[in-house]
C-alpha positions in Angstrom: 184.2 162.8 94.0 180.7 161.5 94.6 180.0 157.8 93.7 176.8 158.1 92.9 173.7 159.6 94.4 170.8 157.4 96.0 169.3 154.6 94.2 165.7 155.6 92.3 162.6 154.8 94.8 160.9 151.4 94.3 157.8 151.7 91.6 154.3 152.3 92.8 152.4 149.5 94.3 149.8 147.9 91.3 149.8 148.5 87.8 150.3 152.9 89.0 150.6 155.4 86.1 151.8 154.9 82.6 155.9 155.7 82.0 157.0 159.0 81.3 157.4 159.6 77.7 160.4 158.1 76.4 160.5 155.1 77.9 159.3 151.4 77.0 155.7 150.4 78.2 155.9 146.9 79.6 153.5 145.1 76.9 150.5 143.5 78.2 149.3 140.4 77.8 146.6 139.7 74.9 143.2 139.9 75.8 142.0 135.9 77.0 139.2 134.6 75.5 136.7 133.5 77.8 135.0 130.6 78.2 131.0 129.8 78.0 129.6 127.1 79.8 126.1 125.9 79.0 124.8 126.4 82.6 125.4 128.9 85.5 127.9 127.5 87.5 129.3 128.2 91.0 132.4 131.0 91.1 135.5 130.8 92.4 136.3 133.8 94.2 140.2 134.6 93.1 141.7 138.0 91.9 143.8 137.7 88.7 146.8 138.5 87.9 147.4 141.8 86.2 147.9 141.2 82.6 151.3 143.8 82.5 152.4 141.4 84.5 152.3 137.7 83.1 156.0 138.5 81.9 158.2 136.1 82.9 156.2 134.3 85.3 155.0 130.5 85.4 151.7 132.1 83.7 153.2 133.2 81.0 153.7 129.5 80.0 150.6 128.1 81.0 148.5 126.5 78.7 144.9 125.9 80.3 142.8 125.7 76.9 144.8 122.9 75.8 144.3 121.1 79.4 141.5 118.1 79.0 139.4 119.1 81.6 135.9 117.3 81.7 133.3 120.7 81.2 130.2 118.0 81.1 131.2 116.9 84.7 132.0 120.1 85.9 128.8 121.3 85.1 126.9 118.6 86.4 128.8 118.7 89.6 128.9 122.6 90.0 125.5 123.4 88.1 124.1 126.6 90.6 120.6 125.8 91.9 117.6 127.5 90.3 116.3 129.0 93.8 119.1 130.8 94.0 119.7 128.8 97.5 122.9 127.7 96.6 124.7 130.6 95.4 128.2 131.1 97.1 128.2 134.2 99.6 131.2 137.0 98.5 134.5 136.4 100.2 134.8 139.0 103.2 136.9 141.4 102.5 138.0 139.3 106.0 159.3 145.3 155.0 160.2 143.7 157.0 163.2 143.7 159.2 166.3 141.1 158.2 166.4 137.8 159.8 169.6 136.0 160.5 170.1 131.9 159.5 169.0 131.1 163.3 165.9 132.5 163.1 166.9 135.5 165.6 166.6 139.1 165.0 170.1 140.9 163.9 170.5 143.7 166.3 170.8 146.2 163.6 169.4 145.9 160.2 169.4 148.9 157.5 166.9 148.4 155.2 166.8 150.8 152.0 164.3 148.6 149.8 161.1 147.8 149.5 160.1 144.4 151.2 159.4 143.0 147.5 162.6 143.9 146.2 164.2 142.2 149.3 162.6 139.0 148.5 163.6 138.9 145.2 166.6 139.4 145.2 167.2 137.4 147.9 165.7 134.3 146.1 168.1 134.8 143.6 170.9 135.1 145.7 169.9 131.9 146.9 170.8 130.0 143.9 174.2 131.9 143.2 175.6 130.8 146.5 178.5 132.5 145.5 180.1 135.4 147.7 179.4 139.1 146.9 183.2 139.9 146.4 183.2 136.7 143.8 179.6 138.0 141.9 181.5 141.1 141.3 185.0 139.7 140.1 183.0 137.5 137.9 181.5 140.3 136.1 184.2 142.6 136.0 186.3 140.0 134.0 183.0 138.2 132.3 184.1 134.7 133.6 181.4 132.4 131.7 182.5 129.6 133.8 181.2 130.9 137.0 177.8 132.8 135.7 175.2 131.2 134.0 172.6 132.9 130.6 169.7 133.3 133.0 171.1 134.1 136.1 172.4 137.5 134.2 169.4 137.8 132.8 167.2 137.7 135.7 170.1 140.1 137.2 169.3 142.3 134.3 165.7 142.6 135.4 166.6 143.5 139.0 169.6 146.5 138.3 168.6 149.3 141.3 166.2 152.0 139.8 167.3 155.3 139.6 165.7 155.7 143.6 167.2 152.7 144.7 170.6 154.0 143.3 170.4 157.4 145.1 169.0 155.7 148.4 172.5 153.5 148.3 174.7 156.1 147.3 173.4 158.6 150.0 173.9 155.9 152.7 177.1 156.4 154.7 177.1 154.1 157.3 178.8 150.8 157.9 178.7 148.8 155.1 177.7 145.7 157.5 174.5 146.9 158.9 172.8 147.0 155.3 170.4 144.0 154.5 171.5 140.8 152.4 169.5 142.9 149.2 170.8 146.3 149.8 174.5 144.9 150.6 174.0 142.8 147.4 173.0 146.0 144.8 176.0 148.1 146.9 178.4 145.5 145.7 176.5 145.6 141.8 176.8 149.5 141.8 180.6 149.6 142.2 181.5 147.8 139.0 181.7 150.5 136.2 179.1 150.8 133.3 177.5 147.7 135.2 174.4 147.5 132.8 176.0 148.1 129.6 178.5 145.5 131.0 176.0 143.2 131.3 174.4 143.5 128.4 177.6 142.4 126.8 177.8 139.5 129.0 174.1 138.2 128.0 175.6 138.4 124.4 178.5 136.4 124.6 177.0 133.8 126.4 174.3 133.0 123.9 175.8 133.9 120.5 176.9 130.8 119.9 173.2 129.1 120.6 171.6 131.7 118.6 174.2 131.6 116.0 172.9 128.0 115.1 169.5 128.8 115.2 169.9 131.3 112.5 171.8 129.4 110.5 169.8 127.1 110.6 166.1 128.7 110.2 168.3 130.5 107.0 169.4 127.0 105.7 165.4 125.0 106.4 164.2 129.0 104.1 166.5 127.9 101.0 165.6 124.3 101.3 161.9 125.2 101.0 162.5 127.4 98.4 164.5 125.1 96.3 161.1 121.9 96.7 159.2 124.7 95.1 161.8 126.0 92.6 162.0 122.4 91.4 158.3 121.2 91.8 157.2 120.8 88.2 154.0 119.2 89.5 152.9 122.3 91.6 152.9 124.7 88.6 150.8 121.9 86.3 148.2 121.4 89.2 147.5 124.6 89.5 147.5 125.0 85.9 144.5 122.8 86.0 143.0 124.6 88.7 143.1 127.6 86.3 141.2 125.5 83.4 138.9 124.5 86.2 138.4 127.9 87.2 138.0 130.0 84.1 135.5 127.2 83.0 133.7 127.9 86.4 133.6 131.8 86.2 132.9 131.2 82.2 132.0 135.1 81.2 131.6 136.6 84.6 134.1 139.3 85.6 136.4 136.7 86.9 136.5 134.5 83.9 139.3 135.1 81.1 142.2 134.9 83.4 145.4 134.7 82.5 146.2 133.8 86.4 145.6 133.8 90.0 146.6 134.8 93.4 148.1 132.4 95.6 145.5 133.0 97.8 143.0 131.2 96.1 144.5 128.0 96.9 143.7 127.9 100.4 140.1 128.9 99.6 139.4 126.1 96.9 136.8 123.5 99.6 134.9 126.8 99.7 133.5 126.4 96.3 130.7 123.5 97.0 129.2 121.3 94.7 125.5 121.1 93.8 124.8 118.7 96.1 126.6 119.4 98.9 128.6 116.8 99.7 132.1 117.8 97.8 134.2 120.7 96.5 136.2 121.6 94.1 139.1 120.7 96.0 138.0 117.5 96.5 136.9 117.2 92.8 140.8 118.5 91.7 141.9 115.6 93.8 139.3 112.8 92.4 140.1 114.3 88.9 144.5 114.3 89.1 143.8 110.8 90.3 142.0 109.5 87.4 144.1 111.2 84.3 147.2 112.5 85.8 148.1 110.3 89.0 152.2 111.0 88.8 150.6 114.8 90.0 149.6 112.9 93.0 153.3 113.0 94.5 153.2 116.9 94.4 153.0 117.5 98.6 155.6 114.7 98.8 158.1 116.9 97.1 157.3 120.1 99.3 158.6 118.8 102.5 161.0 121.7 103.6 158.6 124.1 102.6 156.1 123.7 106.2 159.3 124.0 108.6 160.3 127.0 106.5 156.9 129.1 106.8 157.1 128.6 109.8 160.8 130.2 110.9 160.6 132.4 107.7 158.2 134.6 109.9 160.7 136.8 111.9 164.2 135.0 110.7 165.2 138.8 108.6 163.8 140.8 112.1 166.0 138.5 114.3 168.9 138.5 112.1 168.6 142.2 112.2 168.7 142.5 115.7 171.4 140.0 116.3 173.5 142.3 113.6 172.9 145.2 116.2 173.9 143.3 119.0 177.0 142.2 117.4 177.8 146.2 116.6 176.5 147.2 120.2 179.9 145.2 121.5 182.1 147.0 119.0 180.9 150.5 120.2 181.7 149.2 123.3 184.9 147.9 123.4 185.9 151.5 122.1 184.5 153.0 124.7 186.9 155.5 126.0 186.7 154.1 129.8 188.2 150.7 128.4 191.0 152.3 126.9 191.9 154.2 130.0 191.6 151.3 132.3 193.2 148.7 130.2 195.2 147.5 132.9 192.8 147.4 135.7 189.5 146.3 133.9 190.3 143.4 131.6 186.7 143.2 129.9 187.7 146.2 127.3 190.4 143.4 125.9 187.9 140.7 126.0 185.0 142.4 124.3 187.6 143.1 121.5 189.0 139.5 121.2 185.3 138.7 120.8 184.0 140.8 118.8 186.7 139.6 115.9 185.2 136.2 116.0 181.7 137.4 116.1 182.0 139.6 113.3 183.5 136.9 110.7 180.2 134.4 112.1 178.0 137.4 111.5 178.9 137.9 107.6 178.5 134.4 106.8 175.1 134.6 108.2 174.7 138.1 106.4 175.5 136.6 103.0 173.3 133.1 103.5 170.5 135.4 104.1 171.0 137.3 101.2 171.1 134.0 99.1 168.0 133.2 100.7 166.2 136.2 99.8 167.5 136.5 96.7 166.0 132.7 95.4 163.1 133.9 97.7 162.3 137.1 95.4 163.1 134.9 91.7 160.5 132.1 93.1 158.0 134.7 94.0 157.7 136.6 91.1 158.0 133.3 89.0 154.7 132.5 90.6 153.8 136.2 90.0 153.7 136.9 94.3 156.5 139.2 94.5 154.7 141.8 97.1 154.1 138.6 99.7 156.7 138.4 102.5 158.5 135.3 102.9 156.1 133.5 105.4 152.9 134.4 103.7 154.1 132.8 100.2 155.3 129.7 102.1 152.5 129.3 103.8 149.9 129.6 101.1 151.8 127.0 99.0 152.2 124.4 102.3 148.7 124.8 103.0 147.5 124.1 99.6 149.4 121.2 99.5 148.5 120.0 103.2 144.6 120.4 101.9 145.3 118.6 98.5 146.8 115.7 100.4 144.1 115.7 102.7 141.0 115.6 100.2 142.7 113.0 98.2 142.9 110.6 101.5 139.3 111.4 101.9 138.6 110.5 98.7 140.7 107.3 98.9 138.1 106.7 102.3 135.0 107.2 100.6 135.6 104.6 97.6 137.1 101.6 99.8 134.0 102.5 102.0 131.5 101.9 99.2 133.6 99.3 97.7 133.3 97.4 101.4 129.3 98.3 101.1 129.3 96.6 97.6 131.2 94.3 98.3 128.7 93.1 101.2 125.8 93.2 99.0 126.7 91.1 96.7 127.6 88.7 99.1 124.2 89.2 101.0 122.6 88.5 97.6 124.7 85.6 97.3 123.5 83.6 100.1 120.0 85.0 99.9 120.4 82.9 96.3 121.9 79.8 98.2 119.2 80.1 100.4 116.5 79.7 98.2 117.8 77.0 96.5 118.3 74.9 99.0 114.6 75.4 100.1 114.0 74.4 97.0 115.7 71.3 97.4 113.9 70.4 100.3 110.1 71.3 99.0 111.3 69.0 95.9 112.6 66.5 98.4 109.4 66.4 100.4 107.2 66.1 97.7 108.9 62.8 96.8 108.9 61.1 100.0 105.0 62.1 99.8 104.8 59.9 96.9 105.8 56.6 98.9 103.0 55.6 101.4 100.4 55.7 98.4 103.0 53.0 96.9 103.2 51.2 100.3 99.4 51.0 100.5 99.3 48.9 97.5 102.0 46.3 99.1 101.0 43.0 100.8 101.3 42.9 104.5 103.7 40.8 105.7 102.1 38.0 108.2 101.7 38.2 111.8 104.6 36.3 113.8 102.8 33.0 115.2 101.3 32.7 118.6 100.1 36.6 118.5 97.2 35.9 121.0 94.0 36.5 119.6 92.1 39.2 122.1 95.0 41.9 120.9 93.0 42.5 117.5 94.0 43.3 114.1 94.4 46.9 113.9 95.7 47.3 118.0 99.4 48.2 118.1 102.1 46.0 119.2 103.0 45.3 122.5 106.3 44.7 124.4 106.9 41.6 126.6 108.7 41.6 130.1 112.0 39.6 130.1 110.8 36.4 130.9 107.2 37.6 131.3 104.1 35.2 131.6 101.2 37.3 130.4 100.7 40.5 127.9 98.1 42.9 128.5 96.1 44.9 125.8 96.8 48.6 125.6 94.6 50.7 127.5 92.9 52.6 124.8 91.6 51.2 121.9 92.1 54.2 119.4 92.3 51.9 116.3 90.4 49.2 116.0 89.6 48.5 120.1 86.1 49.7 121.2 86.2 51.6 124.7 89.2 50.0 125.9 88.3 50.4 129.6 90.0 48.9 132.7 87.7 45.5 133.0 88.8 44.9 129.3 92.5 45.3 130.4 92.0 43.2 133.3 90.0 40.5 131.7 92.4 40.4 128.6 95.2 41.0 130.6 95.3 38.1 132.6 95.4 35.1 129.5 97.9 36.4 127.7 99.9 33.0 126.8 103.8 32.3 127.2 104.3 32.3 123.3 102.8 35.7 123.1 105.1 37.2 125.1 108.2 34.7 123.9 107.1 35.3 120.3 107.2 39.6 121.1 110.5 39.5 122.9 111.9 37.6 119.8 111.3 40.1 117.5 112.0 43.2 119.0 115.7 41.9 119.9 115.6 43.8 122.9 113.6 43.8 126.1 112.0 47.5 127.5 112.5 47.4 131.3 111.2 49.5 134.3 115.1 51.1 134.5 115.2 52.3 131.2 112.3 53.5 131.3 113.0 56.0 134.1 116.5 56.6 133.2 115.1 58.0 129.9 112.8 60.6 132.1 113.1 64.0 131.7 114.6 66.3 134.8 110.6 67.8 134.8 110.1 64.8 136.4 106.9 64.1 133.6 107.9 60.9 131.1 107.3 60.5 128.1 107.0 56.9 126.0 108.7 57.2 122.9 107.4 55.7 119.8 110.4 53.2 119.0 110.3 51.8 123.1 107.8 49.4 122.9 108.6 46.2 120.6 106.5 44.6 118.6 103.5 42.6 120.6 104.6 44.3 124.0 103.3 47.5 126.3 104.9 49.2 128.2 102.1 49.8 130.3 101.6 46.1 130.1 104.6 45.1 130.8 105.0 47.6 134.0 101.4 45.6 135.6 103.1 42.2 134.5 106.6 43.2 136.7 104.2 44.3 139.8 101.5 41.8 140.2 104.3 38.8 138.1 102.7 36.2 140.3 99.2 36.8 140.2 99.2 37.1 136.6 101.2 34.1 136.4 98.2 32.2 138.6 95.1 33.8 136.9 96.9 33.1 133.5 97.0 29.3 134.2 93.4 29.4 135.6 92.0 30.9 132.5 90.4 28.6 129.8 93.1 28.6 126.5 92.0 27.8 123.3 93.8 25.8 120.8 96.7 28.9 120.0 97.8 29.1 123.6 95.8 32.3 123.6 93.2 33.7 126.3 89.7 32.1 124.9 87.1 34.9 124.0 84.6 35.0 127.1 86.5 34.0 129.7 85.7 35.0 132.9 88.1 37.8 134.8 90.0 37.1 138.0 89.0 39.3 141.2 92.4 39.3 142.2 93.6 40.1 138.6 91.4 43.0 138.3 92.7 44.5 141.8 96.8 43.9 140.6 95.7 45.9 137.5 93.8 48.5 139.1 96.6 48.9 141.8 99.4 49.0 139.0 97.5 51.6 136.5 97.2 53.9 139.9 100.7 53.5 140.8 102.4 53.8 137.3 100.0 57.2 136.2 102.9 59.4 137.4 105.1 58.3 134.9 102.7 58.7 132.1 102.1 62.2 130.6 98.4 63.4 129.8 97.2 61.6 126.3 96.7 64.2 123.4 92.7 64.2 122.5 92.8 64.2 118.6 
């Protein structure tokens, strides 16, 4: 008795055709009321889900009128431009003789194959280095231990073509005289069902390798599809991203949707801003973090799902194939040349003993992948993706996610960078403040100090030390006396008080300056000015410069200098001038020729040291 005849054929792609009478019509989904903003705003280009089938899908629970979405900021961030400028583009609908070891000529070289195939094969021969009558033993009885996976493979790739086989097999001379090549594919053609054989052998050698691999790409599949199974985050972003959108596409075509494809996920940084300069995905991001920031988290809990796009592509193709493979050794271990030559050939017992553990592997796989799909085709249609294949859906989701973590970061960026720019202004505006107040400080400083010589004009002068000799003047500046100096000279200009102070008034004053002048001066400044310190103080220029504070009070320096040179002429035309009664030089006394000359000499030799007076 039959059990059954063939399953019905899948439905029709789509909504396709109403049911045949007498049976239930899938009820659609209410009508969705659409929004209205108050301005145009910019589209996002997705393609909703059809309304027969929110049914049991994460849209069905969805709730995106009751979501809190800002519309007043969306509109002023996605407002389209008047000019028209800014409106979003559609979506595009996308030889040679042998050669012994010593280099010699053999005497007698057969050579059947082309100079190519030669070489080939005999670089490959070079890293068996295992005798011909060995090669062959180790095939005929699939010994692992001596063959390696890729030498058998790249023996696959050189079997003898169909010529090459009836070149060798019409040859009927010694065995000996053929080349290294030809003796070596002689040897490969006397081993029964050789390619078959070794088709076999490539199996058993990696089955074990790619047994894991499956396994595993199988195992990394259900793990993704478990992150997104339990990712209650995912569904409530994108339910926000549905508020955002049917508030975008307000009463276009695309608004009043009840859902979206998957696709739209990856396409959410097209959708620009008014401005320019952000997108909605960026704005999702900005927006999560400021009223729902446990949604952040959401790429976090999708870790599996990257790896698993990635070896969902081909893992049902290559478990496929490796099911073939595994079936290809059963047909031939019943081959009917095994069962014949049993005794002789042991690789019919061997491809039997193997095939029993191979098969018992291969249904564990089988049912994993099942598993697999199985959650695969409940968490696609939850998210109402059913018709995507495995890698598609996984990689829609991963990408989302990868963006969304991405524009968040950059958002993160932008507001420490303007918190850093903030943060210098106010500190730039800070010191500018501390700045102008401490110029303020000093203008309020300076005005008081100019305050005090009006208060020191009204002071009494303090009296002149006595024995100040009489010809250096009330308003002439002081002078400095040499360290046990005889005379003191009057300055050499007169700029306040002194007349023309020219060089017969130095050398006639010059010369009577009285010992209590100069005793009277070095008392009072405390400290003697000398010729040394003078040039010690000189700049490397070479030019010097008197300071104000150098000379003392009733000293010169330039006085002082003519005193050190011509010491004992002053000394002599000091005691030869007439005194009067303070000890100072009388007014009208005569100048000393001799004097005149020191004074002369000394101004000449001390002018180096001077620099240029200042004309006020």
């Amino acid at each position: 008795a039959a059990t059954g005849g063939p399953p019905p054929p899948p439905p029709p792609p789509g909504g396709g055709p109403p049911p045949p009478p007498g049976m239930p019509a899938m009820a659609a989904a209410p009508s969705k009321k659409k929004q209205e903003p108050k301005v145009k705003l910019k589209q996002v280009h997705w393609v909703k889900v059809n309304e027969r089938k929110i049914k049991d899908t994460v849209w069905e629970k969805m709730k995106d009128d009751d979501c809190d979405i800002d519309k007043n900021e969306i509109e002023s961030l996605f407002a389209m431009k008047e000019s028209g400028k800014g409106i979003d583009k559609k979506d595009p609908a996308g030889e040679a003789d042998e050669v012994g070891a010593n280099g010699q000529r053999k005497k007698r070289v057969v050579i059947l194959l082309s100079a190519n195939r030669s070489q080939t094969i005999g670089v490959l021969l070079s890293h068996l280095k295992v005798p011909h009558e060995e090669f062959k033993r180790a095939i005929m009885t699939l010994d692992t231990r001596t063959l390696q996976p890729n030498f058998v493979i790249q023996l696959m790739r050189l079997l003898p073509t169909d010529q090459e086989v009836a070149a060798l097999q019409s040859y009927t001379g010694p065995k000996e005289e053929l080349g290294t090549a030809e003796r070596f594919l002689f040897e490969l053609l006397c081993i029964p069902r050789l390619k078959s054989r070794l088709q076999c052998f490539v199996f058993i050698l990696e089955f074990n390798a790619r047994l894991h691999d499956l396994s595993e790409n199988v195992e990394v599949v259900s793990y993704a599809l478990h992150d997104i199974k339990r990712c209650t985050k995912l569904s409530q972003v994108m339910e926000l991203v549905l508020a955002m959108g049917n508030y975008l596409n307000g009463t276009g075509p695309r608004g009043g949707a009840w859902g979206f494809k998957l696709e739209v996920l990856t396409k959410l940084s097209d959708t620009k801003t008014t401005d320019g300069k952000s997108t909605l995905l960026h704005y999702l991001a900005t927006f999560i973090a400021r009223k729902h920031k446990d949604l952040l988290s959401f790429p976090s809990e999708l870790s599996n799902v990257e790896i698993g796009a990635k070896v969902s592509e081909n893992m049902v193709d290559e478990i496929s194939k490796f099911k073939k493979e595994v079936k290809f050794i059963y047909e031939e271990m019943n081959r009917p040349y095994y069962k014949s030559n049993a005794k002789n050939d042991p690789c019919g017992a061997k491809l039997e003993q193997f095939y029993h553990t191979a098969y018992n592997d291969m249904e564990v796989l089988e049912q994993n992948k099942k598993e697999a799909l199985a959650m695969y085709k409940e968490v696609s249609t939850m998210y109402g993706e059913a018709d995507l294949k495995p890698d598609e859906f996984l990689t829609q989701i991963h990408q989302f996610s990868q963006a969304f973590k991405e524009a968040s970061n950059e958002n993160e960026r932008k507001r420490e960078e303007e918190e850093r720019i903030a943060s210098r202004r106010t500190a730039f505006i800070k010191q500018m403040a501390e700045r102008d107040k401490a110029i303020e400080a000093r203008k309020a400083k300076q005005s008081a100090k100019s305050s005090a010589p009006g208060e020191r004009k009204n002071a009494v002068p303090a009296p002149k030390p006595a024995g100040t000799a009489v010809g250096a003047g009330i308003n002439k500046p002081p002078t400095a006396s040499l360290k046990g100096g005889s005379a003191s000279l009057a300055p050499l200009q007169g700029k306040e008080g002194t007349s023309k102070g020219t060089l017969n008034d130095v050398a006639s004053k010059g010369g009577g300056g009285g010992r209590g002048g100069g005793s009277a001066g070095a008392a009072n400044s405390g400290e003697d000015v000398s010729i040394s310190d003078m040039i010690s103080t000189m700049p490397k220029s070479g030019k010097f410069v008197i300071k104000k504070s150098a000379p003392a009070q009733g000293g010169s320096l330039v006085r002082d200098h003519l005193q050190k040179k011509d010491g004992s002429t002053a000394s002599s035309s000091s005691a030869a001038q007439p005194r009067d009664g303070t000890g100072g030089v009388a007014q009208g006394a005569p100048v000393a020729t001799a004097k005149k000359t020191g004074a002369l000499a000394g101004l000449k030799d001390f002018g180096r040291f001077l620099s240029p007076a200042k004309k006020k």
